[in-house]
N, C-alpha and C positions, 0 to 999 in steps of 0.2 A: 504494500500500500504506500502510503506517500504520495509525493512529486517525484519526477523521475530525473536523475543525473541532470545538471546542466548542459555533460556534451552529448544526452541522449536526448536533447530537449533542439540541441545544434544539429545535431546529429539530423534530427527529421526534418527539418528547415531545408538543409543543402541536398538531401533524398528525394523529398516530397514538393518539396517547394510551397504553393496553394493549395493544393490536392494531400495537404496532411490527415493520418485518419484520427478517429477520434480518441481523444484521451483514454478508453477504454483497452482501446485495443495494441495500443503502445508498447507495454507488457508484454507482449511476446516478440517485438522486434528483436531483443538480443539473441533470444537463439535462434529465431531465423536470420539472422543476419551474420550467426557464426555459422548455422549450416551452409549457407549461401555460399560463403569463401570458401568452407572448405571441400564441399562438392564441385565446385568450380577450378577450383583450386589443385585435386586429383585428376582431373580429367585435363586441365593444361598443362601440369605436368609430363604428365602421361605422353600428349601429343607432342609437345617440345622436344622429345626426345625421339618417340617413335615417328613421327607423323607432322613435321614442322609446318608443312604444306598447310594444314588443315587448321595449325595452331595458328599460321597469320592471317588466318578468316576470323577469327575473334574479333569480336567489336569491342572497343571502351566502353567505359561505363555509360550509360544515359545518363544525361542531367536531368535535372526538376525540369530544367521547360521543355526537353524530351518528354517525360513522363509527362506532366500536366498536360503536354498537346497532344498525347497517345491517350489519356484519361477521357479529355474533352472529343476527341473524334470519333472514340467509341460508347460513351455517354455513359462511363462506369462509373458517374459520383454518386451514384447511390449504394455503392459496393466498395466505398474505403474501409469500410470496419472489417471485409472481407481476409481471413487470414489466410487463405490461397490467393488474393490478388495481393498481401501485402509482401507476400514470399515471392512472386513473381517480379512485385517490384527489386527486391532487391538481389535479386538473382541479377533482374538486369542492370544494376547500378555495380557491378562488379562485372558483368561481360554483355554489350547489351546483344544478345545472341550472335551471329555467323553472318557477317555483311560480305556474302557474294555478289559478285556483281550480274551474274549469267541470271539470277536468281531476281535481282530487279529487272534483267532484262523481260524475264517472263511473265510479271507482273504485269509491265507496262504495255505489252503482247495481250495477255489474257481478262486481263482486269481494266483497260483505258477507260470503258464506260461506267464504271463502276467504283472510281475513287474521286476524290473533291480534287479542285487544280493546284493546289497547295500539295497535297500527297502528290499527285502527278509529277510537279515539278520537284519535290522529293526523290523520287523513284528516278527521275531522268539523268539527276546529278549522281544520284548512287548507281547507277550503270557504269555510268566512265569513273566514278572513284572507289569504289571498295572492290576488294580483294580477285583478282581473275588473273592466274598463272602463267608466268610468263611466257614457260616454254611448253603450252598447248598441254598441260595436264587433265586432264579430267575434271574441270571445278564440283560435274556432280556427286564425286566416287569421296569427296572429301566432308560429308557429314558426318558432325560428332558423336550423330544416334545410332552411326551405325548402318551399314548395307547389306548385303546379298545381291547374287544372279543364280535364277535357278529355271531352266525351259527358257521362257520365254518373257520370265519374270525379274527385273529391275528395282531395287530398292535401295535408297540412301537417305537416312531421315537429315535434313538440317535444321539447326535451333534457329528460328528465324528471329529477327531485330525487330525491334518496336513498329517500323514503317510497314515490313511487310505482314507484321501481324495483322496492324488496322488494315492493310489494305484485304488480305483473303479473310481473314475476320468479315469486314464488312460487306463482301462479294458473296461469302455464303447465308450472311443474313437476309441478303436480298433476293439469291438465288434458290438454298436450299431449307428458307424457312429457321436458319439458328437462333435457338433461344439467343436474347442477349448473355445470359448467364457463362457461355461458353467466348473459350478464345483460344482461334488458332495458330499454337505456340510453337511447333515444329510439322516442318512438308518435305515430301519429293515429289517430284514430278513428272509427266513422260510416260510411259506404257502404263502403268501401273500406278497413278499418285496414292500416295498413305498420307492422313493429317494426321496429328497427336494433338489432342486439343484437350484442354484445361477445362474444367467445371470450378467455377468461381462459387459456387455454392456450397459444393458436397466435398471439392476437392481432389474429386477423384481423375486421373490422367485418360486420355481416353483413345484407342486408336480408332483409324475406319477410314475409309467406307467399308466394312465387310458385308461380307453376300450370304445368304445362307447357306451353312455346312453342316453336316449330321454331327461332326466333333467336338462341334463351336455349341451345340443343344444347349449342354447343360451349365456353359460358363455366362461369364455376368455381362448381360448385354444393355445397351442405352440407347433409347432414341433420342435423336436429337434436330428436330425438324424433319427433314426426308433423309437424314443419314440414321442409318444403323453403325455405333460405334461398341468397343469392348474396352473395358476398363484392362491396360495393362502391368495391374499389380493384382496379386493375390486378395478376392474380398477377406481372408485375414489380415490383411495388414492395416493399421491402423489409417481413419479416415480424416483426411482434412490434407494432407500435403502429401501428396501423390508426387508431385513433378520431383519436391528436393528426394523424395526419398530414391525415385527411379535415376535423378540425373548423381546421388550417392552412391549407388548398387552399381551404374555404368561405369563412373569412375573405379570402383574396387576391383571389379570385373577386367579392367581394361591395367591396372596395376599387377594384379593377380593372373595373368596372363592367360586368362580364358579367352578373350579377342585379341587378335592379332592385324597387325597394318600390314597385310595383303594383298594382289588384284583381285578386285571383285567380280572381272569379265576377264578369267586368266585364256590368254597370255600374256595382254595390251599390259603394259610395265606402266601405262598412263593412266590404269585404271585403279590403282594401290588408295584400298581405302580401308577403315575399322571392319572386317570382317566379322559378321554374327555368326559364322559358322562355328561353334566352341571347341577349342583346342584342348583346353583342361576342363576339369569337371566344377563347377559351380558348387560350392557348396551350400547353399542356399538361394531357392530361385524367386526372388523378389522384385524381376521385370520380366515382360515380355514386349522389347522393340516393334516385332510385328511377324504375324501368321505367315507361317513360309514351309512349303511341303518337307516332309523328312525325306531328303537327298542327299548326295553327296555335293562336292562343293565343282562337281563339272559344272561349266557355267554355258551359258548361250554366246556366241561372240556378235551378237547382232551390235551396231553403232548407235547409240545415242547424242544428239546435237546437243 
């Protein structure tokens, strides 16, 4: 009880800016804001060394008038007191997700009619400045969530930045009916798109679009507008912060040497990305990146733009 610290009073000032939540809900900043680092924290590691490539996609932190203008354009002031949006904020005030550039290019490709000309003109300059390989790497094979190729199937999740959240954020709210409550926090895209999208209310992490499969029956399924998503964490795991606990478990996972920085469309040497295919045995399974048939790790060599 009390007032809280003076520099945790600063503390949310330089975070929050205007969009600070309520005195209530202040009290739980400090451990998400040490999980934050150091889940964050494991997985740069990690890439620094194995995966540098992937590490200079890393965004800086967002500022307050990032956040307040991500706040304002998705109309989330009614969900500051929210303790999954306040985790999310500060996930991204320590990396604000994966500023590729291929990635706003797609945006501004698939979404032109469907974001304000502030976002647009956002998206145009993050084309030509953030992160896209000099020597014709794979931009899409360098997701921190993780990929697969398996048939005919493509997968690389990236933690997307503030801009591109709002912007497929608001492209599905208009297209596939999304509760507000949801925010789309990591995508791939291409043969096969996956989103992993955040529930701001229950907390729970969510992937999709899945289709109906006799295996998927009896696990924990969510609708959510016209998508059918699945929660991927175990319904034992405790509810309210799904994202730190998965983007926790990926990092230990990826220390622990169960994923490896491999091609993912072997033999292309340009396609070396975190491979989901598990190398060592997990000793507790407390995510699931995304549904992908039990195969070996031959891959499809089909080309992706």
């Amino acid at each position: 009880g009390g007032a809280p610290p003076r520099h945790w009073t600063d503390f949310t000032v330089r975070t929050f800016g205007a969009s600070q939540p309520p005195a209530a809900a202040r009290a739980t900043l400090a451990p998400l804001w040490q999980s934050a680092r150091e889940a964050w924290g494991c997985v740069s590691r990690w890439a620094g060394d194995a995966l540098p490539e992937a590490k200079a996609t890393l965004g800086p932190p967002a500022s307050a008038t990032e956040w307040q203008l991500f706040v304002s354009r998705l109309g989330l002031e009614g969900l500051q007191a929210s303790e999954p949006l306040l985790a999310y904020r500060l996930l991204s005030a320590v990396h604000d997700g994966q500023r590729v550039a291929s990635d706003a290019v797609t945006a501004l490709r698939e979404l032109r009619d469907f974001v304000d000309p502030d976002l647009r003109q956002a998206l145009h300059a993050a084309a030509s400045g953030w992160y896209s390989h000099p020597s014709g790497w794979r931009n899409e094979c360098l997701g921190l969530g993780g990929g697969f190729s398996a048939y005919s199937n493509f997968a690389c999740l990236r933690l997307l930045p503030l801009p591109l959240v709002a912007a497929w954020t608001g492209f599905l709210r208009a297209q596939s009916g999304l509760p507000e409550r949801f925010l789309v926090v990591a995508a791939c895209f291409g043969d096969a798109p996956r989103l992993l999208l955040s529930d701001l209310a229950s907390g729970d992490l969510l992937l999709g679009p899945i289709s109906p499969t006799p295996h998927l029956e009896a696990r924990q399924e969510v609708a959510a507008g016209h998508l059918r998503l699945l929660r991927v964490v175990p319904a034992s795991a405790p509810r309210g912060r799904d994202l730190l606990l998965w983007l926790e478990e990926l990092g230990r996972r990826l220390e622990g040497g169960v994923y490896l920085a491999s091609p993912l469309e072997p033999p292309d040497p340009r396609s070396v990305g975190i491979c989901l295919f598990p190398q060592a045995r997990s000793p507790e399974t407390t995510l699931e990146i995304a549904p992908r048939p039990p195969v070996s790790r031959s891959s499809s060599s089909r080309r992706r733009a």
